[in-house]
MDAnalysis code that builds the backbone (N, CA, C; Angstrom):
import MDAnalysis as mda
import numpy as np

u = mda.Universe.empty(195, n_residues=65, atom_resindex=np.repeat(np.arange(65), 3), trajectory=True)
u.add_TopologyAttr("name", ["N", "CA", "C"] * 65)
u.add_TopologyAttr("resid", np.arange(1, 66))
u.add_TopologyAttr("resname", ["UNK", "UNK", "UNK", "UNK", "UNK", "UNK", "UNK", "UNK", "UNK", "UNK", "UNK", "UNK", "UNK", "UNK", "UNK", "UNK", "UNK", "UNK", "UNK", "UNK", "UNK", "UNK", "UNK", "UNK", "UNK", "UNK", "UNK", "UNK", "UNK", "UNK", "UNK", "UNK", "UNK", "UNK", "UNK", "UNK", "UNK", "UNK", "UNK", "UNK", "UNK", "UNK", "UNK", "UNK", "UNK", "UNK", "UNK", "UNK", "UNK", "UNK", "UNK", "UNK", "UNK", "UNK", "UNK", "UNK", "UNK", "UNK", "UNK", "UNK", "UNK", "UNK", "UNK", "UNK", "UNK"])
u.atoms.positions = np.array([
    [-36.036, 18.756, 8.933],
    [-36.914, 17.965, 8.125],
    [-36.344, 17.911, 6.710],
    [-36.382, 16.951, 6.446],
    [-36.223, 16.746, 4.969],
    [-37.266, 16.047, 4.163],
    [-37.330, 16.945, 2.715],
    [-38.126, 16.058, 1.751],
    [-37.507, 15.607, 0.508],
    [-37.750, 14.166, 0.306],
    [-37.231, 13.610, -0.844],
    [-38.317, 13.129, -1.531],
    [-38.779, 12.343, -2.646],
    [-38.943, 11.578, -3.681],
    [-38.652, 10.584, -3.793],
    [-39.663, 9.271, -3.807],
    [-39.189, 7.995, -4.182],
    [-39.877, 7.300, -5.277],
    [-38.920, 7.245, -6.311],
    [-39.713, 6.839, -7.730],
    [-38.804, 5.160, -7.884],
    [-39.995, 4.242, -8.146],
    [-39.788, 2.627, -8.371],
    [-40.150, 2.463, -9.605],
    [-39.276, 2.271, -10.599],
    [-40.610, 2.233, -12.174],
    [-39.634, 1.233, -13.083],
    [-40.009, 0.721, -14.364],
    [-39.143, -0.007, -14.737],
    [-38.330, 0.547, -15.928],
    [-36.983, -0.261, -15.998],
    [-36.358, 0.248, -17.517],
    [-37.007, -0.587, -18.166],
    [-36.586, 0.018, -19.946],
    [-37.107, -0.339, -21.106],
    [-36.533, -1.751, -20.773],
    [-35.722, -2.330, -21.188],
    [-35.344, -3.889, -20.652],
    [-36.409, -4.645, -20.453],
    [-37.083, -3.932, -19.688],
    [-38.082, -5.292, -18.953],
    [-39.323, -5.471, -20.052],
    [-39.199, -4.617, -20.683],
    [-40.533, -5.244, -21.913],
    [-40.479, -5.906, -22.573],
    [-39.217, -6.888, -22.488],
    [-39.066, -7.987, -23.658],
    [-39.883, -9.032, -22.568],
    [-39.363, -9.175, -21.236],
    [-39.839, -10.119, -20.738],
    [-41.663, -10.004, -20.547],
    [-42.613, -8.638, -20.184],
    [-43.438, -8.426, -20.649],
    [-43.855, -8.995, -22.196],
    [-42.861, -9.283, -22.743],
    [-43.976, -9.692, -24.503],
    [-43.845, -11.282, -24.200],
    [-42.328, -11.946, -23.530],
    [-42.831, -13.184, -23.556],
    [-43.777, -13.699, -22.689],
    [-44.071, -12.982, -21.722],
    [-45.528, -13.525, -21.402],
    [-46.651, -12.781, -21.703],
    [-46.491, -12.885, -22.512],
    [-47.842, -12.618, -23.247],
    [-48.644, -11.011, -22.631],
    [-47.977, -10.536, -21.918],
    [-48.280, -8.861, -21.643],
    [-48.194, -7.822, -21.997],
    [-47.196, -7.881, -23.087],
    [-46.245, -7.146, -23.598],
    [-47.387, -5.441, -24.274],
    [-48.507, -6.163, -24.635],
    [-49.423, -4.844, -24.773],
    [-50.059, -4.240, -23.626],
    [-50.035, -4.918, -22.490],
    [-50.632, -4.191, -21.328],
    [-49.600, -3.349, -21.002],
    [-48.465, -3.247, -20.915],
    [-47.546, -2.923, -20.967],
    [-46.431, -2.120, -21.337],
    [-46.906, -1.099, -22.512],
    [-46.222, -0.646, -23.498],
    [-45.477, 0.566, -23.283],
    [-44.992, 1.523, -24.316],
    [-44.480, 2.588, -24.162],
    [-45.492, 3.709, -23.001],
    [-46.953, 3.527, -23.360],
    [-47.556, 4.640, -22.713],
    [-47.487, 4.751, -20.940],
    [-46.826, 3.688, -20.729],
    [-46.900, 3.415, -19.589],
    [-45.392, 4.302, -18.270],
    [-45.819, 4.553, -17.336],
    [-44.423, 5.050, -17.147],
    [-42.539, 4.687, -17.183],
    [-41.836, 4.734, -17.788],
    [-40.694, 3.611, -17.616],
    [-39.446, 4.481, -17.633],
    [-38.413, 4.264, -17.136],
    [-36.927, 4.960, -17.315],
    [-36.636, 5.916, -17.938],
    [-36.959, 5.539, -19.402],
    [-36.432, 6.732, -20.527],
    [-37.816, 7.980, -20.555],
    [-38.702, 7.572, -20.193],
    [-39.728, 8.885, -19.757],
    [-39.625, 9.584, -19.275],
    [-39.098, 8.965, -17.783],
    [-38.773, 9.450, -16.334],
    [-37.929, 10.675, -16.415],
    [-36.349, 10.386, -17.081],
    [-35.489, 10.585, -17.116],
    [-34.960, 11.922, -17.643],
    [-35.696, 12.048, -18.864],
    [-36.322, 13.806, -19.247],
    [-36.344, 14.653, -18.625],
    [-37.882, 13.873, -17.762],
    [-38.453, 14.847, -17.179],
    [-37.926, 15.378, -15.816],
    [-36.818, 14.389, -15.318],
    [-36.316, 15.148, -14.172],
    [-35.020, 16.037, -14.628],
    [-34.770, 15.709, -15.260],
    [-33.874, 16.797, -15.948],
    [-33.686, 17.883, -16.566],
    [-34.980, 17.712, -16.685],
    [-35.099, 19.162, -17.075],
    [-36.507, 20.130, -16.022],
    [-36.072, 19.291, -14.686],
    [-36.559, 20.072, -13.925],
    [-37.917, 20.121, -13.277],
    [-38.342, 18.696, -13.696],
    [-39.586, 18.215, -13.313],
    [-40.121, 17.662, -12.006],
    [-39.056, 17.631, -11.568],
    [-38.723, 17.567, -9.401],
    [-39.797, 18.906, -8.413],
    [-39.342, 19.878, -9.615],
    [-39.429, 20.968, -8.431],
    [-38.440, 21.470, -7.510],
    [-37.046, 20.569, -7.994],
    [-35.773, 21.250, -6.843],
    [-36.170, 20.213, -5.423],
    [-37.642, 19.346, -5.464],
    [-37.037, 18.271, -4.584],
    [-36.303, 17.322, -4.772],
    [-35.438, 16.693, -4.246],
    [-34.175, 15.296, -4.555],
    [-34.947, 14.187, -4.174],
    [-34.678, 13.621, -5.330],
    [-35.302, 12.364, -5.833],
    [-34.082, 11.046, -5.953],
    [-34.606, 10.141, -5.567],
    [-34.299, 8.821, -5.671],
    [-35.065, 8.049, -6.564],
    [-34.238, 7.279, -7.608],
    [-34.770, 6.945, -8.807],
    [-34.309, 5.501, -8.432],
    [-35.506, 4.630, -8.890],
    [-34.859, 2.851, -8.903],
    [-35.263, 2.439, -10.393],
    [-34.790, 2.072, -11.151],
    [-35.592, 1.432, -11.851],
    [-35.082, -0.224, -12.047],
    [-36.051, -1.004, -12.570],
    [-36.037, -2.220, -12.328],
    [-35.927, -2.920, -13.626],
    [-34.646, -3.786, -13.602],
    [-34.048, -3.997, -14.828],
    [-34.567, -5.719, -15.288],
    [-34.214, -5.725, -16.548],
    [-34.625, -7.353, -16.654],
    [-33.996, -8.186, -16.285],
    [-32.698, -7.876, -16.077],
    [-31.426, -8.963, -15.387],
    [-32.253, -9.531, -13.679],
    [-33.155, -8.461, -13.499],
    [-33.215, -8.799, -11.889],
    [-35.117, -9.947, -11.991],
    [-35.466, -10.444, -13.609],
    [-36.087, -11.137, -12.988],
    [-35.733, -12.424, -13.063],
    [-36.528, -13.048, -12.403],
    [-36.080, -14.983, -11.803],
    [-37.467, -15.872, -12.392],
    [-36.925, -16.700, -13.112],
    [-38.091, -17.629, -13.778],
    [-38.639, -18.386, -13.113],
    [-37.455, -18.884, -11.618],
    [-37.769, -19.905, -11.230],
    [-39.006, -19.665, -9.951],
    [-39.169, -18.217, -9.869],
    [-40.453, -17.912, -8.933],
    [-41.745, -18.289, -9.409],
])
């Protein structure tokens, strides 16, 4: 058996596109994102389980959806 971790969250990047539509405060630092994340598993915030990290960049959104 194995246990892993699967964390989906976004990088800072994507909050520009959050402000141009008009979200950009629902949205903000308090919220979970990359450079938060990133700390905290490093310094051990796993628990020693292995984690898979995605985060979701602004290059990957599409206007034309």
């Amino acid at each position: 058996m194995i246990s892993v971790g699967v964390i989906i969250t976004r990088c800072d990047s994507l909050q520009s596109i959050f402000a141009r539509l008009g979200r950009g405060s629902s949205y903000g630092a308090s919220t979970t994102h990359m450079s938060k994340l990133l700390p905290k598993i490093e310094g051990g915030g796993s628990g020693g389980c292995p984690l898979l990290v995605f985060g979701i960049r602004d290059t990957l959104y599409d206007q034309s959806c």
